[in-house]
C-alpha positions in Angstrom: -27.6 26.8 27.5 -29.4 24.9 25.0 -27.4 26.1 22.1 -24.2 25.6 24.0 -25.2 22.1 24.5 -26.2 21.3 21.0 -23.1 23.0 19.5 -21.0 20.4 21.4 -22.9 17.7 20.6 -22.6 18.7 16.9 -18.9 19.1 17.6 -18.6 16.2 19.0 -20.7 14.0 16.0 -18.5 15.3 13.4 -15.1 14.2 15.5 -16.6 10.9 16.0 -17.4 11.1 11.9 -13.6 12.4 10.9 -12.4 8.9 13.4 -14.5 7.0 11.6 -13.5 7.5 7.8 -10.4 7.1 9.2 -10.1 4.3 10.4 -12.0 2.9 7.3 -9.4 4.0 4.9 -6.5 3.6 7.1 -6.2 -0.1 6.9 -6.9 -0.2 3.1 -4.8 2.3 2.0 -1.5 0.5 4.1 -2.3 -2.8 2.6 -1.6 -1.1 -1.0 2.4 -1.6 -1.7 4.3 1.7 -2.5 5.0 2.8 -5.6 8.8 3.7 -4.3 8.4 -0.1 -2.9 8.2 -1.5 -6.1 8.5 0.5 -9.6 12.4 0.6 -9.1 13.6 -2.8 -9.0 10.8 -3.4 -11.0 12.2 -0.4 -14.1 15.9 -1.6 -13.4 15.0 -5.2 -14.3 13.1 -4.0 -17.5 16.0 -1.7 -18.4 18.6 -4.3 -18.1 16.8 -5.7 -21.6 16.4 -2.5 -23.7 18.7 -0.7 -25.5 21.9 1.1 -23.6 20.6 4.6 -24.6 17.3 3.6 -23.7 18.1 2.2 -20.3 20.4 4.6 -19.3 17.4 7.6 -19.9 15.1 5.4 -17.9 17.9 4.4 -15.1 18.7 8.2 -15.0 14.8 8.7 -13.9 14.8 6.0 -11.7 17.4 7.3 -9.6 16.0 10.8 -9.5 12.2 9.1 -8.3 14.3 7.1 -5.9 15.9 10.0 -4.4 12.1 12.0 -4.2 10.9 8.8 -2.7 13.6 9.0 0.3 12.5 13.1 0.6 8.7 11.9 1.0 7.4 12.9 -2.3 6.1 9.9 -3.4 3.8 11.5 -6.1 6.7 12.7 -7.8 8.4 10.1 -7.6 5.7 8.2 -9.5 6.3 10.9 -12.5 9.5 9.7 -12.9 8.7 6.2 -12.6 6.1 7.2 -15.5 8.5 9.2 -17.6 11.4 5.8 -17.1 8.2 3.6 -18.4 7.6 5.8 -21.5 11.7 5.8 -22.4 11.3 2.0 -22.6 8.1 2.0 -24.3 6.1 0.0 -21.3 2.5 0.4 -20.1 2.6 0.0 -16.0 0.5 -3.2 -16.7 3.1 -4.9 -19.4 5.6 -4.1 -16.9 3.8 -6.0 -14.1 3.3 -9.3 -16.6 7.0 -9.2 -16.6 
């Protein structure tokens, strides 16, 4: 009976554990904008001063991260942000002092 009692309480500790991380992170992580929020306009704006080749590469990989961000894969999505950056030769930070 003892071990039955002491393998719920342990059960029950670690739920109460799990809640708690939880609700630690949750609030922190949703105060931290998208990247499908904000890298597009963001990349088009940029593109609209490089060169057409240039922009028309990165607008190309815009499009495709924006269509990965509407079927939930935002990490992906962030690649092709990445990949858009490197075509126009910008850092993520240079493109924020914009």
């Amino acid at each position: 009976m003892d071990l039955v009692k002491n393998a719920l309480i342990a059960i029950a500790a670690l739920l109460a554990t799990g809640l708690n991380v939880g609700v630690a992170v949750g609030p922190a992580h949703a105060a931290e904008p998208s990247v499908c929020e904000t890298m597009p306009q963001d990349i088009r704006a940029a593109a609209a001063n490089a060169d057409a080749n240039d922009a028309n590469r990165a607008l190309r990989k815009v499009d495709i991260g924006v269509r990965l961000c509407d079927a939930g894969n935002e990490r992906a999505a962030s690649k092709q942000f990445d990949r858009a950056l490197k075509v126009l030769d910008l850092t993520p930070t240079e493109l924020a002092q914009r």
